[in-house]
C-alpha positions in Angstrom: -6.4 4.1 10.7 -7.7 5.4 14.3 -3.2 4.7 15.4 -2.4 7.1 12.0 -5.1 9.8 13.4 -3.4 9.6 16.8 -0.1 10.1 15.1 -0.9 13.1 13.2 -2.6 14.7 16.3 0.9 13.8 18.6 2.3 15.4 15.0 0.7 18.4 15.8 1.2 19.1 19.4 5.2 18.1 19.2 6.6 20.5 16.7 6.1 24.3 17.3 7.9 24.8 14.0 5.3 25.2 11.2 7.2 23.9 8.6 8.6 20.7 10.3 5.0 20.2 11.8 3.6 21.0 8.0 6.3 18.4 6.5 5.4 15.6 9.8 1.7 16.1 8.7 2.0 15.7 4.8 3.9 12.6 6.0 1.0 11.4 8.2 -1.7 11.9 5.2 0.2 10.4 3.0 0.8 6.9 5.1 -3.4 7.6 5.3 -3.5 7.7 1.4 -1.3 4.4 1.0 -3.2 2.5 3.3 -6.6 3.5 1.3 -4.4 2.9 -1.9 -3.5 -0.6 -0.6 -7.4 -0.9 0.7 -8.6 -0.2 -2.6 -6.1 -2.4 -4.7 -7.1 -5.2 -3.0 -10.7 -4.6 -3.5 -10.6 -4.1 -7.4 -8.3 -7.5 -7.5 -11.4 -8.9 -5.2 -14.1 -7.8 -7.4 -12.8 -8.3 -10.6 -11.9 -12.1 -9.6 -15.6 -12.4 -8.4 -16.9 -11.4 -12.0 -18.0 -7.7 -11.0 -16.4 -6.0 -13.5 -18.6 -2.9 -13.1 -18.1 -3.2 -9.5 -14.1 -3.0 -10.0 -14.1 -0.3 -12.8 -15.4 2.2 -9.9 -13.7 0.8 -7.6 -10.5 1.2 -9.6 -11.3 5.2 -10.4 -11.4 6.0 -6.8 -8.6 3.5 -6.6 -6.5 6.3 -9.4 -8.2 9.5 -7.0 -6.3 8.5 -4.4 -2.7 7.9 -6.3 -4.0 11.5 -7.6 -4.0 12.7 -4.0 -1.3 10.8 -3.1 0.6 12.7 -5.6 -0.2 15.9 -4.8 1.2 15.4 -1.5 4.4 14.2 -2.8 4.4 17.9 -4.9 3.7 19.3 -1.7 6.0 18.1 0.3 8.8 18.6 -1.7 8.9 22.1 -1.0 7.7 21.9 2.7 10.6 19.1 3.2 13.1 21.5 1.8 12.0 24.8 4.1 11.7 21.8 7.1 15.5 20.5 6.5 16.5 24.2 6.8 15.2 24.7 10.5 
């Protein structure tokens, strides 16, 4: 996690172009979402095989927050990417 920080900081200071640096960045959170996502997948499986059900029901509703956000960033991006290509 501390190496995807890093990344979207070099992300930052190597595009002067806001919308390629705005596309670079949605990229960077989103690798950040998908690791929580695979974090968090793993977990429920955990839990639920260890008889926690109640345990793995939240864990499985911030589990679907993070697909949520993860989503949203694909919406984002779609436009960003397209305004990004263009430069």
């Amino acid at each position: 996690m501390q190496g995807l920080g890093r990344e979207g900081q070099d992300t930052i200071r190597d595009h002067d172009d806001p919308e390629v640096r705005d596309a670079a960045l949605i990229a960077a959170a989103q690798r950040v979402e998908h690791h929580e996502i695979a974090g968090y997948g793993t977990v429920v499986t955990c839990t639920r095989l260890l008889g926690h059900g109640d345990a793995a029901t939240l864990l499985n509703t911030t589990l679907h927050e993070e697909g949520g956000t993860d989503e949203i960033f694909t919406g984002l991006s779609r436009g960003i990417n397209v305004e990004a290509m263009l430069r």
